[in-house]
N, C-alpha and C positions, 0 to 999 in steps of 0.2 A: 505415426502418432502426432504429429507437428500438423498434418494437413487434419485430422480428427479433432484435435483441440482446436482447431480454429475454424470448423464448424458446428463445435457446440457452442464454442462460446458469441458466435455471429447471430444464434439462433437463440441463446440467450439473452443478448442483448435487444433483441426484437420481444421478446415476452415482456421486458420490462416498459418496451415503449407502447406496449398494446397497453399494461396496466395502469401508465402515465393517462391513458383516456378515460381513467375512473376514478382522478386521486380522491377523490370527493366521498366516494364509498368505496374505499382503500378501507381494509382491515387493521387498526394499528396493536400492537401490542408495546409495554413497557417491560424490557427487559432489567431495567437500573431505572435511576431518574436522569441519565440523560441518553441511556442507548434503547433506542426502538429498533420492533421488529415487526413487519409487514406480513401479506400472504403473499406478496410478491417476493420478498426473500426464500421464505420457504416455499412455493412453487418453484422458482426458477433453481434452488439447493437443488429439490425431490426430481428435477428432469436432469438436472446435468450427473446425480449420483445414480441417477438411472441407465443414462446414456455411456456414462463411465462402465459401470457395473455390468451391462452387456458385452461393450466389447472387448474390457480387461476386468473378468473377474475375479481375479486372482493378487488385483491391486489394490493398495491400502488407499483409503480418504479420509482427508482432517475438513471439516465445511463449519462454517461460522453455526449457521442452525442444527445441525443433526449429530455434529458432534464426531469420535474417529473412529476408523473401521479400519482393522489391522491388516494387514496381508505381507504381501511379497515383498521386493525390493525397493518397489515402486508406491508412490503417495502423491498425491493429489492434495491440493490445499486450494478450499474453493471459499472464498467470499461471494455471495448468489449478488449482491449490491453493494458496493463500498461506496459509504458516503449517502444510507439509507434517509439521513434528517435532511438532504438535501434532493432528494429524489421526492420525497413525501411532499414537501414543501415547492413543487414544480420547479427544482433548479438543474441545471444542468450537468451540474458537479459530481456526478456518480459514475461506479462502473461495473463492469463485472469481471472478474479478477481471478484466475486460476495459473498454479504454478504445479508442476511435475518435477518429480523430487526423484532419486535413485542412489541409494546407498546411501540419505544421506546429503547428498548435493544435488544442489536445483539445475535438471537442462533442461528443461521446456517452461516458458510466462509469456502470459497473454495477458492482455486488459483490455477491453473494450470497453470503449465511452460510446453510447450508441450516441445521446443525442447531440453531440458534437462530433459524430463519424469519425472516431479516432479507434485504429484498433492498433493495438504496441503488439511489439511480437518478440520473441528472443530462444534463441539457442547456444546451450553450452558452446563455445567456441565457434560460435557463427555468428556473431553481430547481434546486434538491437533491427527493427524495423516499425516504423509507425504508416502504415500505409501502404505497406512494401517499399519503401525507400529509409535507407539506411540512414540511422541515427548517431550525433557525438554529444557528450557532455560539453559546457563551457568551455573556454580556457579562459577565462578570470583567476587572475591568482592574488588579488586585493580584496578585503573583506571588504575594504569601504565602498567597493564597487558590486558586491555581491546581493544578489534578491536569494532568500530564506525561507522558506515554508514552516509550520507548525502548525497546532492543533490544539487549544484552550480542552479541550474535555476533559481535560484533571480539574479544572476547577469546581468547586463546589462535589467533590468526593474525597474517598479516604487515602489518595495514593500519597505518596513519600512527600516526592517533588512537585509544588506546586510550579506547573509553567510558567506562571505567570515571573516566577522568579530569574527561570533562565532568557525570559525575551526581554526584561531590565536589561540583563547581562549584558546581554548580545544586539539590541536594539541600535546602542548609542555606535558600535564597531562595524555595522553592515549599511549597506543602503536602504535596503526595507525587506519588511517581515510580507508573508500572503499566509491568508487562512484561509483554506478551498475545501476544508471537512472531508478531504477522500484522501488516505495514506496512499492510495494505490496510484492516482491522480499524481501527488507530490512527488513519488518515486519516476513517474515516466514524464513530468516537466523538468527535472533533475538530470534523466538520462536525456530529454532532447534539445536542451542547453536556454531553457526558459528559466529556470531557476539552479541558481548556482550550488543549493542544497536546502538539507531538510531534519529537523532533528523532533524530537517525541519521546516524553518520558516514557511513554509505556504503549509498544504497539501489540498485536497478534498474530502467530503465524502468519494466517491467510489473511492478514492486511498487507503484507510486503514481500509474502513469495514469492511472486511474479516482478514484482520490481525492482525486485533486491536482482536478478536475472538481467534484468532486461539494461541496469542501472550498469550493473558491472561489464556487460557487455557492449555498454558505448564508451567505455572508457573512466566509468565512475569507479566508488569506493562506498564498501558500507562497511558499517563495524558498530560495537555500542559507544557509550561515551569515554570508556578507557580504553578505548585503539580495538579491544579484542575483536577475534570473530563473532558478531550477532549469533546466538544463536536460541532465536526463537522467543527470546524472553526477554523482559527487561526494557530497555532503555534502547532506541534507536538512531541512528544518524547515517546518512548519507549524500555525500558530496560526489562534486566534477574532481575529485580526489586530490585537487592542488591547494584547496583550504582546506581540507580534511584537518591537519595537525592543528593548525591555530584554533580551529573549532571545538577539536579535542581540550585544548588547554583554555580557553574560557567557559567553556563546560566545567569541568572539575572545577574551575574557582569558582565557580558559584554555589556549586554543590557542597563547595569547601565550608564557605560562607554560610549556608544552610544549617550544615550539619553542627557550626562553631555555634551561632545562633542557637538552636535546639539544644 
């Protein structure tokens, strides 16, 4: 399975940079006012749910475009493009992002960033690998020393928490913030010790399947913003696991703060 998933998703990543030669009559759709969807997304969803459905038919799939297909033990969580506004837009910062699920718990994530030749890899109790050479988290255990990822696209919509709140927060306690638009991106510079962590008021499955995997298996930590197990919903973060807590507790103060306000 580990050698199948990482030839579809090699062969994904190639459909996307064949599409990269037509951004110009690229098909866009608006899904929200600030999430597009392409026919590149759906093309590359409709092959990999194809090439899934062959040769385990009997396995479930959750895909950003097509939505879930029940089955067996097994579940598949495919993102066809993470980080579709920056692929559109000819940048680099995309990927394509599949995680294998069973009972429940993730042991197969892949991401592939073609046009930066990075493909992440990870198995339950087998390590991380970017390249086939094995991956660690940081070991920074100073915030003031730490680089942060996030994601502005709660701005200007209906969700809870504006971001814009929590990087006030957290701005002035860390060394600096990155905004690279691909959750799946942030999770595997997280796990290869480029960025110290990463937090999001509101991810989706198959933005952080695979890297919630791959994160945990170089030695990181994911959980929501009160310590608990993420589970699929909500509110994300994930650390080199040695700021994990202090992160956790300027989070809820701010959140504190939100909610006192309101």
């Amino acid at each position: 399975m580990k050698q199948f998933l990482k030839n579809i998703i090699t062969e994904a990543g190639k459909m996307t940079l064949n599409y990269r030669k037509g951004l110009s009559e690229l098909v866009i759709e608006h899904k929200s006012v600030r999430e597009l969807v392409t026919e590149a997304d759906k093309a590359v969803e409709e092959f990999l749910v194809a090439q899934i459905s062959k040769r385990y038919p009997d396995h479930g799939i959750l895909g950003e475009e097509q939505g879930q297909r029940v089955g067996n033990e097994y579940r598949w969580l495919i993102d066809p493009i993470d980080g579709t506004t920056s692929f559109v837009h000819g940048q680099p910062f995309y990927g394509v992002s599949i995680g294998v699920e069973k009972s429940g718990q993730m042991v197969l994530g892949a991401v592939n960033f073609p046009v930066m030749g990075e493909l992440f890899e990870a198995e339950k109790d087998g390590g991380s690998q970017c390249n086939g050479k094995a991956i660690r988290v940081s070991a920074r255990k100073k915030l003031s020393e730490s680089v942060l990822a996030t994601s502005f696209g709660c701005v200007g919509t209906t969700e809870k928490d504006d971001n814009v709140e929590f990087f006030r927060g957290l701005n002035t306690c860390i060394k600096s913030v990155r905004f690279l638009g691909s959750a799946a991106l942030h999770c595997c510079y997280v796990a290869n010790g480029q960025m110290d962590g990463y937090w999001q008021g509101d991810v989706k499955p198959w933005d952080v399947a695979a890297g919630m995997l791959i994160i945990s298996e170089a030695g990181g930590k994911c959980s929501n913003f009160s310590g608990d197990a993420y589970d699929f919903s909500g509110d994300f973060l994930a650390t080199n696991s040695r700021i994990h807590d202090e992160l956790i507790r300027l989070l809820n103060a701010v959140r504190e703060r939100i909610n006192n306000r309101n």
